[in-house]
C-alpha positions as MATLAB code, in Angstrom:
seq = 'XXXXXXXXXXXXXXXXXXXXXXXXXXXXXXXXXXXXXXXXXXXXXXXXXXXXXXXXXXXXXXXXXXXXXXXXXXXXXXX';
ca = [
      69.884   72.065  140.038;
      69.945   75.645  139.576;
      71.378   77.480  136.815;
      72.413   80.709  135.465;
      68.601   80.880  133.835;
      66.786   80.713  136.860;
      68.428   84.270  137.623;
      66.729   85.622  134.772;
      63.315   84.419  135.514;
      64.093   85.509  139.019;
      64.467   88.979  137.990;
      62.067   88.827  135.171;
      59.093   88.431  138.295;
      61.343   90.838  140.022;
      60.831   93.594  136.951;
      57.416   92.471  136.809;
      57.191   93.055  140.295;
      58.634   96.801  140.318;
      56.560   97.695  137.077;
      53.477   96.697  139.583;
      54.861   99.154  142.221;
      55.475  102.489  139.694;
      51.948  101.683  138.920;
      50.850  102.162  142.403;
      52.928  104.971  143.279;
      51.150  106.797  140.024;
      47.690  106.188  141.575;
      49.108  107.940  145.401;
      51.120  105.185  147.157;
      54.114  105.959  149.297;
      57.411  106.427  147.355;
      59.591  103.509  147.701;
      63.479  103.188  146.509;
      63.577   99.627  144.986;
      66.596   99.740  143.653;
      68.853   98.479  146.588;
      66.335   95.876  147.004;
      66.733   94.825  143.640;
      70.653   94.480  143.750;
      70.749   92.806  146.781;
      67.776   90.403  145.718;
      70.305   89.356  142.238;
      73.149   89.083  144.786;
      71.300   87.098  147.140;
      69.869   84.804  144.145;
      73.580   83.991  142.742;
      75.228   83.286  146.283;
      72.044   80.450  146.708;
      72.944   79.041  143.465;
      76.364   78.717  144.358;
      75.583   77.412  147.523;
      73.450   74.730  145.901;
      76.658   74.200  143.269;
      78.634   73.033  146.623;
      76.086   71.150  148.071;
      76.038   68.972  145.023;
      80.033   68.755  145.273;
      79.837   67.868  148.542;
      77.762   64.732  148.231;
      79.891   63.733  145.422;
      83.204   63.595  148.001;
      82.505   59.959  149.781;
      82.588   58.844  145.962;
      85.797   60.182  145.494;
      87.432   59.836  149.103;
      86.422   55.705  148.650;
      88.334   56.150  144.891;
      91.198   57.287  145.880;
      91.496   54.913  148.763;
      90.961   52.139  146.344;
      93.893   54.020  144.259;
      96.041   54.192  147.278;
      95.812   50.366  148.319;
      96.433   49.801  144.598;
      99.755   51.603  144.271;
     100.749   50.577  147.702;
     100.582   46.761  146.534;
     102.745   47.839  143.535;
     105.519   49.365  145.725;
];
């Protein structure tokens, strides 16, 4: 499962990752703007944990669909 703390090693390699590519534009490499990149890269990385979050929910539903059957057919002998 992933959690809130695999964001932050996420964008600890990302910093790591952009420290890497000031270096190289200090020895002559092309300019690059990696700060877009970097915002959509977070966004990206919290909508696929969320995504995973549902999954999980979703496998969990036969579970509770055959529970509250079982509840139903209960009550409905009651009545």
């Amino acid at each position: 499962m992933l959690t809130n703390d695999s964001i932050d090693i996420f964008m600890l390699q990302k910093l790591q990752s952009n420290r890497q590519g000031l270096e190289a534009m200090k020895k002559g490499a092309d300019v690059l703007d990696i700060s877009d990149i970097t915002q959509i890269e977070y966004q990206t990385k919290i909508t696929e944990n969320k995504i995973a979050e549902l999954y999980e929910k979703l496998e969990e539903l036969p579970a509770v669909r055959d529970s509250l059957v079982v509840q139903y057919r209960i009550e409905k002998e009651h009545v």
